[in-house]
N, C-alpha and C positions, 0 to 999 in steps of 0.2 A: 782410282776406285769409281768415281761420277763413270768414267769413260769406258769404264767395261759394265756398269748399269745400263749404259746407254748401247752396246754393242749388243747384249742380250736384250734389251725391249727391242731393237730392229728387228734380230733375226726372227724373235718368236712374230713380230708383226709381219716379217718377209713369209714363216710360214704360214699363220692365220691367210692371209690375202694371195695364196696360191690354194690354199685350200678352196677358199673362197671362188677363187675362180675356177677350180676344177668343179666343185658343187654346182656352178653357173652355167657351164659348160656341160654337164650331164643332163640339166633341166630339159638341155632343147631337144633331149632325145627320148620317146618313148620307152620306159623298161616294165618287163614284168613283176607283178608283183613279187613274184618269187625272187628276185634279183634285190633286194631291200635286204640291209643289214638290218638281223633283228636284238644283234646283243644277247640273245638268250641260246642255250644250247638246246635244242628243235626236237633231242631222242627223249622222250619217256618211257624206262623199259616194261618190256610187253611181258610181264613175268618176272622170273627170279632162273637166270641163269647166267652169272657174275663169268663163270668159266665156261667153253662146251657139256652139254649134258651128256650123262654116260650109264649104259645101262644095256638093257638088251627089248628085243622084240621077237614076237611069234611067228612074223611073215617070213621074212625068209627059210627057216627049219620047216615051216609048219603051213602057211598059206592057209586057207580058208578051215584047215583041220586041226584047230586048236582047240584046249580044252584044259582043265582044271590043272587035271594031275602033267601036265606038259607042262605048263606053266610055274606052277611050284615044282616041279623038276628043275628049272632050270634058273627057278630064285634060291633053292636049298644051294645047287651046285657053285653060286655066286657067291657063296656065304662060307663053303665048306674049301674051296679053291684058292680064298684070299682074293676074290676079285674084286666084294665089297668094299671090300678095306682099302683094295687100291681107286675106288673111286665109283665102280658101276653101283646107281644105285635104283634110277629104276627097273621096273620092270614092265614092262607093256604090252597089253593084250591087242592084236590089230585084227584084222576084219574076220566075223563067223562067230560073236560072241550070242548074237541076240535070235530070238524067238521070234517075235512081234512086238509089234505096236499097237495097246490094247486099246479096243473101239472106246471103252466107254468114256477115259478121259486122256487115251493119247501115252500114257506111262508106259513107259518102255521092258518089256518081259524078257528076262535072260531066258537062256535055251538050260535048264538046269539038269539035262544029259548028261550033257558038253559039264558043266559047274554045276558039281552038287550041291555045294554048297552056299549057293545062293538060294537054294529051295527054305525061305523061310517061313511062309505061310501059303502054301498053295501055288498051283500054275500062275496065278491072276494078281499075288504081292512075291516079286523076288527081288533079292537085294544083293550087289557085290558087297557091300558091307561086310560081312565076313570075309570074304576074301583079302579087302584092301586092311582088316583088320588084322589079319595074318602076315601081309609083308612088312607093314608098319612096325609089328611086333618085333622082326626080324630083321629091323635096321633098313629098310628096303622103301619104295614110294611105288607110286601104280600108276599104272597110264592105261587111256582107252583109247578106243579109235572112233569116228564116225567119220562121216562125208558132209559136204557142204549144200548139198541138190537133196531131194526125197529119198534117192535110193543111193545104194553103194557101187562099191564096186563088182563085190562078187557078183550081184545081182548080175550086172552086165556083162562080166567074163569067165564067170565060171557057172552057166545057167544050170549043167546039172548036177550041181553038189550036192547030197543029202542033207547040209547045213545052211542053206538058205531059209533069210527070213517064210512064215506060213501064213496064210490068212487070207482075207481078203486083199485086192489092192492096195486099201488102205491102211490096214495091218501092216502090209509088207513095204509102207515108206519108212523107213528105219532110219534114214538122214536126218541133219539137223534142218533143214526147208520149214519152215514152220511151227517151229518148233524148240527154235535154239535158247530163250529162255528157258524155258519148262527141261529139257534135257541138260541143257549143264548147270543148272543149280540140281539135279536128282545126279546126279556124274560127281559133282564137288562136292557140293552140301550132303548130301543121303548119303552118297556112295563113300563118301572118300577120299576118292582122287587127285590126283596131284600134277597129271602130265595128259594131256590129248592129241591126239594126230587128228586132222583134217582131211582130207582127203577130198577131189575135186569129180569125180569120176560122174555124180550125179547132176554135175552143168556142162559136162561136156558129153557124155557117150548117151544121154538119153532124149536125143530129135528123134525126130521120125525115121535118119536114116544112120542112126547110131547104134553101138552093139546093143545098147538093154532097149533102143525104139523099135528096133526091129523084131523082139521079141513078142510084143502085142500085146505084153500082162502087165506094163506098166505104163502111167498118165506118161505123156510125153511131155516131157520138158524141153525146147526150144533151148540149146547150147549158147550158154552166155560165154564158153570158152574154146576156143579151139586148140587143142594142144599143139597141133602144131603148124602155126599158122597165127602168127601175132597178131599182124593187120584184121583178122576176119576177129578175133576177141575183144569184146566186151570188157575191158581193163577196168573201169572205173566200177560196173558191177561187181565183178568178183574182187577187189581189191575191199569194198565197202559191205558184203556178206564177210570176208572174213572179220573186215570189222566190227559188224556184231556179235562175232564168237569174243572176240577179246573184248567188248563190254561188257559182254554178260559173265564172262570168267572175274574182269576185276569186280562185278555188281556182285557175285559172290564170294569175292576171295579178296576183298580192298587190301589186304596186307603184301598182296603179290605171287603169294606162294604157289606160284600153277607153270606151266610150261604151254607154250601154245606151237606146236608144230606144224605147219602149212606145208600140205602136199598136194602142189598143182605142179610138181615134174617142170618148173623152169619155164612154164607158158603163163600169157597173159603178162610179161614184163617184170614178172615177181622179184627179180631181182630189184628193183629202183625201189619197191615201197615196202616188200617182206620186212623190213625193218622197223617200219610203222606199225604194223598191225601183229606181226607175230614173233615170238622167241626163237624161232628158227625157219629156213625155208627149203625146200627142195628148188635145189639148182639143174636138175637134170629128171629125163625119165628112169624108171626104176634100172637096177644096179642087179646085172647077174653073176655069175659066180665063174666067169672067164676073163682073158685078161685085157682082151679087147675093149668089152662092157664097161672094166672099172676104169682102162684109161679114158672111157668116153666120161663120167661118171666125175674123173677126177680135173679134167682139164675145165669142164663146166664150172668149176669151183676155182681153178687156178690162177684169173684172172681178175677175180671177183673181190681183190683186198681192199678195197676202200668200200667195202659196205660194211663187212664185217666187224665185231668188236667185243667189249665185254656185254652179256648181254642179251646179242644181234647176231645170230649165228649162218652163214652160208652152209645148205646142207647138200651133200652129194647124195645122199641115201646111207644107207645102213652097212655095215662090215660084211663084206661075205668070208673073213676069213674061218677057217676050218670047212670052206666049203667048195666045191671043184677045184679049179685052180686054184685055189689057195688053202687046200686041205694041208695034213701031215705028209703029205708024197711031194711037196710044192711049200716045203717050209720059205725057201726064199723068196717066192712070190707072193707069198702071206706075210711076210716082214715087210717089205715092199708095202705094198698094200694099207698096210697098218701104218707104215712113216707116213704115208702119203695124207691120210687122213689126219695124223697127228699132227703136220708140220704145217696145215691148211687150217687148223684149227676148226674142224669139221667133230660134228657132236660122234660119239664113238659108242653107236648103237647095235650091239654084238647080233650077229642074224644065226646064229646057228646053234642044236642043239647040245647044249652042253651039258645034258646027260650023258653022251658020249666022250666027252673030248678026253683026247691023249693029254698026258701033261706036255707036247710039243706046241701045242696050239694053245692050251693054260696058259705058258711061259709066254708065246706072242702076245697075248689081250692081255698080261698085267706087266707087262716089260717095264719098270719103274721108269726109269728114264727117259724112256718117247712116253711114256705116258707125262709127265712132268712138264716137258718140252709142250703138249697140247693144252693143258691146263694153266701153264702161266699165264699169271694174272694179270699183265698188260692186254692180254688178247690181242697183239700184233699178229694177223694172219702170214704166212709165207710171200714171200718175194720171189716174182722171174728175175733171177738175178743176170742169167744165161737162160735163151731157151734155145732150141734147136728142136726138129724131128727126131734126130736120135738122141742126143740129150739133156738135161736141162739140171742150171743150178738153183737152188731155194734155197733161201736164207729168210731166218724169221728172227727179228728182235725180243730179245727175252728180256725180263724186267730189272736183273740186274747188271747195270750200267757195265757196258765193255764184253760182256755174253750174248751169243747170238748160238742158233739152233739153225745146220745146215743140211741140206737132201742131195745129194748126189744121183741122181735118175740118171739111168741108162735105161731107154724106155728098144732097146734092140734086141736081137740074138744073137750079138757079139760081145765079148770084152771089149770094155772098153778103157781106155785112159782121159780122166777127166783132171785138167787144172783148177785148182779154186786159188783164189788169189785175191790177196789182200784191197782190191778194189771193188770184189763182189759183197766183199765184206763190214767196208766204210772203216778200212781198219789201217793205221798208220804202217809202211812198207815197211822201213827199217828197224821196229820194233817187232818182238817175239811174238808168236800168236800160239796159244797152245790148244790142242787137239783131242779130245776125247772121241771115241765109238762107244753109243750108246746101245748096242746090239750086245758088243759085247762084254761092253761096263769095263774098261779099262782104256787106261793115256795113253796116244799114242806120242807123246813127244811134241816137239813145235817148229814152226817153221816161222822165217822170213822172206818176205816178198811173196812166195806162190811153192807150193806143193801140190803132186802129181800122183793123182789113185788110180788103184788099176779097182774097177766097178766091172761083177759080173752081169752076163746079161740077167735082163730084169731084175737086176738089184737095185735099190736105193741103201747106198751107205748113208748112216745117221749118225750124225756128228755132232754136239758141243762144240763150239771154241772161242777162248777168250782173247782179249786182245786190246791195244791203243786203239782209242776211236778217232777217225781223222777230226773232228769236232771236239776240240779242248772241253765244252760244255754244252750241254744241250742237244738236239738230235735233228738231221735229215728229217721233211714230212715222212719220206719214203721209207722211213724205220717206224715210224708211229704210227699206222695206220688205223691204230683200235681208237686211236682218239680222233679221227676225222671221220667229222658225218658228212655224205652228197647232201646236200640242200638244193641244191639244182644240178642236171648234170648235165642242161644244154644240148639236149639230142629232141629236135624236134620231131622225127618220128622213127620208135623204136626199128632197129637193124638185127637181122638174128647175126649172132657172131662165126665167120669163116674158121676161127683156128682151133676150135674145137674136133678131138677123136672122131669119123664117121668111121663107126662097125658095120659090119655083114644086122639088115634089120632083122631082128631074132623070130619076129611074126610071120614076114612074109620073104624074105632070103632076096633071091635075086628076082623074084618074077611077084606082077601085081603093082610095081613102083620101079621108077629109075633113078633108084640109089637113095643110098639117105643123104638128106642137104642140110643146110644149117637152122638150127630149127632155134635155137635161144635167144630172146632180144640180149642185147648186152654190148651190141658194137658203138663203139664214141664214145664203153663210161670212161671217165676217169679213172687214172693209171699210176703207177707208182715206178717212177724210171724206165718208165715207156710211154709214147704218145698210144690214145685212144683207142692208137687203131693199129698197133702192135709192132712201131717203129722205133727206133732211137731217138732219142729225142735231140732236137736239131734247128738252130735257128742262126740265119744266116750264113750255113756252111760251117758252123761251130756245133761240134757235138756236144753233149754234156750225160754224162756217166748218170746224174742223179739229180731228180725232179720230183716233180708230177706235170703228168699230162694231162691236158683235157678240152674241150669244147667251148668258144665263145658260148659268153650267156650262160655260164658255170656257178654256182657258189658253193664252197665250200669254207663246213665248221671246223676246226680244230680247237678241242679243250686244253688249252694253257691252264688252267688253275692257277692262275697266278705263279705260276713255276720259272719264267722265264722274264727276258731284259729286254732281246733284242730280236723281230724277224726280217730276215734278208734275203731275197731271192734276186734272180736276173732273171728277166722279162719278156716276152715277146712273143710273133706268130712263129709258130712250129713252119719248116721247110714243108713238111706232108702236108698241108695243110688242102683242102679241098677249096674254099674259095679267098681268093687271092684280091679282092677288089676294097672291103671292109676291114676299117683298122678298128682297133680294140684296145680298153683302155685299163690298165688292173688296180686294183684298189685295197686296199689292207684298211679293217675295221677293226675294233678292240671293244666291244664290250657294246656296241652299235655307234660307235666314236670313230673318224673317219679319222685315218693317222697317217695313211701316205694312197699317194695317187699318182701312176704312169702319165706320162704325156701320151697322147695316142701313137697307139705302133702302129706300123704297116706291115706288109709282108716286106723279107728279103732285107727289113731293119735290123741292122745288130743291138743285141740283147740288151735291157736298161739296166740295170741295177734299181732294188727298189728294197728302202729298208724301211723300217718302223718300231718305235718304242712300246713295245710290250709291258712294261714292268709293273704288276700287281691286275694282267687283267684274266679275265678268266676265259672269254672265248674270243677267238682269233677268227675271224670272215676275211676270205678271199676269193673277190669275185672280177671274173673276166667279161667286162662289158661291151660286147658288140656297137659298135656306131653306125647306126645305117645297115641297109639288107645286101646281102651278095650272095651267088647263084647257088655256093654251094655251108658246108659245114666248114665253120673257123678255127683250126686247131691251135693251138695256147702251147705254151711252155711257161712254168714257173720251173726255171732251172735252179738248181743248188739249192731251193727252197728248206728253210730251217729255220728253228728258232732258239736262241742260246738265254 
């Protein structure tokens, strides 16, 4: 008995005194603050939206010609359709609702043409309040829209609408710029409201040689953003105007009840902080209604799974389904469509009017089952489980254990035959895997090993299927993704991303520009079974199916809640790796408690093993520490990384 006393005080002192000298051994290296385990989990949500929001908007059907009875047109039809029920609930009014901005204290005047029923006491007091008191009644919530600059948008792209803001100059700043106090407590508090878009239009199109600078009738505002053109943006400004919209939402709304939507189209890096500051963001420029656009639309989002989560939503834009290519003439491109959105966990915000809609297009927006699939409540976004040009497999972990949610894309104009197989799936080979289509709401039977679809073109078949998970208990990071936050994600200057869709530009086609080029920061985030930068993942000539990838000088959260025992990854620089010179050292934290630590790797070193005792902690940090500087970006592999 003495003798195994004495063998456990060794060990725990052999590990104390490796700790120790790995703690010793970091000292001598300069890190950024950001690289500091902080034990705490870093997200505080920007709002209340636990699943994607779901609802509709007036821009797409409608653009700058919106108006009362459109609007409740198409909340009656939400209500009368079962759409509500299945989950759409707000509704929101987007840009062409306002009048002016009154001289004498700045209060903002509906245009009550457009909304009669804001006509409460005269041109100079009008109030949504009836309105938002009408959708409320009817089980529904309201959203507005403004911009983040003086002016909007219409102002600078659509100069001769009949519905532009009137007045003096100063009348006609209709933005939040000065105002964002005073306008969203009269938007929440006075009005209502519940849901707001932002909009970016008024810091970037209003210089001198921008579309509303050019126009002469408004102050010119010097562009803190350039849409597209990272390097030339102003990141820390507009990242900290949006966050004053969302202090002044929680200064009015401390219970949370609001949604904050950021629409700066995927410029200014919005992907790294959209998470901070707002409840959803736009990943891309607007989304039009062919099929080109929506795969540009969709892949801007597709790679973006580790930002994502319950909460924190990546937004590609709004549905165009029932609308060009994906009307009633184009049901299977509007299925499509709709997976794509559902399986990305992308907010599912209907653009079309559905005063009109066939019951074909009905059937598409309340499909129980991909609707299901989008809302479950882990908020694991979709997985490249496979990608290809022509087609790609998605798998999204769904929250009950051994169910996952698959996309089949054939993004061609051919049939095609796609394999899914029990490894894209994390799912035990010689065990049964059973098979539902969710399209068509019925089983199709089960397979072992690997099953062979035939996918037409432009179709995404949507699948259910349950199955052994190779993981006796606990899960892959690369299946959790809703629960890991970037904390740092080691890219020292934003890259716009190569593997995103470039369409024909809708503005100016082929003349005026040479070609459209990659225009989204987002290259080197961290990856989920793929290195950063859209390889396999790969160290020392050893592949490895399932990781995360990412950047020297990396940290990442994962929320354990005490749920697990054990984390165990294999370790090391990625083959792709850009500079070959600096070794890197990985670290596993528990609660800000240093639990295990790599010896430094090098490049072209086989993989370490690196495991650590979890049990009862709540947040898990893993962080890739650079040693020293080398020429280029350090790519990481935490392979087989998990926690049981």
């Amino acid at each position: 008995m003495q003798s195994r006393r004495l063998r456990k005080l060794r060990n725990r002192l052999a590990v104390a005194v490796a700790v120790a000298l790995a703690l010793g051994a970091l000292a001598g290296h300069a890190t950024a603050a950001s690289l500091n385990a902080t034990g705490a989990w870093a997200l505080a949500p920007v709002g209340h939206a636990p699943t994607p929001p779901m609802g509709w908007n007036s821009w797409n059907a409608f653009g700058v010609n919106v108006n009362e009875a459109r609007v409740m047109g198409a909340a009656r039809a939400l209500v009368a359709d079962g759409l509500a029920k299945a989950g759409y609930r707000y509704v929101n009014i987007d840009d062409g609702w306002w009048l002016q901005r009154r001289a004498s204290d700045g209060r903002m005047i509906i245009r009550t043409s457009l909304f009669p029923s804001a006509a409460v006491g005269g041109a100079g007091l009008t109030s949504f309040r009836p309105f938002t008191d009408k959708l409320h009644a009817m089980g529904l919530e309201a959203g507005i829209y403004s911009d983040l600059g003086r002016n909007v948008c219409s102002q600078a792209w659509s100069p001769d609408n009949p519905n532009l803001p009137v007045g003096n100059r100063a009348e006609r700043e209709v933005g939040l710029y000065g105002h964002v106090t005073q306008d969203i407590s009269l938007y929440f508090k006075d009005w209502g409201f519940d849901y707001i878009k932002v909009d970016a239009c008024g810091i970037a199109h209003y210089g001198a040689n921008g579309a509303g600078g050019k126009q002469g009738k408004f102050r010119v505002f010097p562009p803190l953003m350039v849409d597209q053109n990272t390097a030339q943006s102003n990141i820390p400004a507009v990242r900290a105007l949006y966050a004053r919209v969302r202090d002044a939402l929680r200064a009015v709304r401390p219970d949370g009840r609001f949604v904050l939507s950021l629409c700066n189209w995927g410029a200014a890096n919005v992907r790294a902080w959209g998470k901070d500051v707002g409840t959803m963001w736009r990943t891309s420029t607007d989304i039009q209604a062919n099929w080109s656009r929506m795969l540009h639309s969709f892949d801007s989002v597709s790679t973006r799974e580790m930002y994502s989560g319950p909460g924190r939503w990546n937004d590609p834009d709004m549905l165009e389904v029932g609308n060009g290519d994906f009307d009633q003439h184009h049901l299977l491109q509007a299925r499509s469509h709709f997976s794509l959105w559902a399986i990305e966990d992308a907010p599912l915000l209907i653009g079309y009017d559905l005063r009109k809609a066939p019951q074909s297009i009905i059937d598409i927006l309340g499909a129980p089952e991909v609707i299901a699939v989008n809302q479950d409540p882990a908020g694991n976004q979709g997985v490249l489980e496979y990608t290809s040009s022509d087609y790609q497999i998605i798998v999204k972990t769904l929250s009950r254990r051994g169910e996952k949610a698959v996309a089949l894309f054939n993004r061609t104009d051919e049939a095609a035959k796609i394999e899914l197989n029990s490894a894209h799936l994390k799912m035990v080979a010689d065990a049964p895997i059973t098979v539902r289509d969710l399209w068509a709401r019925r089983d199709l039977g089960s397979f072992t090993g690997s099953r062979v679809f035939t996918v037409r073109p432009h179709e995404v078949l949507m699948l259910k299927v349950s199955g052994k998970p190779l993981l006796a208990s606990g899960y892959y990071l690369s299946e959790m993704t809703g629960r890991i936050n970037v904390a740092d994600d080691g890219v020292l200057v934003p890259e716009e991303d190569p593997t995103i869709h470039r369409p024909l530009d809708p503005y100016t086609g082929s003349t005026g520009s040479d070609g459209t080029r990659p225009v989204y920061a987002g290259w080197g985030d961290p990856r989920a079974d793929s290195t950063p930068y859209d390889d396999t993942l790969r160290i020392a000539n050893v592949s490895y199916r399932y990781g995360i990838g990412a950047l020297a000088n990396s940290r990442l959260q994962v929320q354990a809640e005490g749920g697990f025992t054990r984390f165990s990854a294999q370790v090391g620089i990625d083959d792709t790796t850009r500079g070959r010179a600096a070794p890197v050292r990985f670290e596993v934290y528990g609660d800000g408690k240093l639990l295990a630590v790599s010896r430094p790797m090098h490049f072209n070193e086989a993989a370490a093993p690196l495991r650590a005792d979890v049990a009862g902690v709540k947040v898990v940090e893993l962080i890739a520490r650079q040693i020293g500087t080398d020429q280029g970006a350090v790519v990481v592999t935490w392979a087989n990384a998990a926690l049981e």
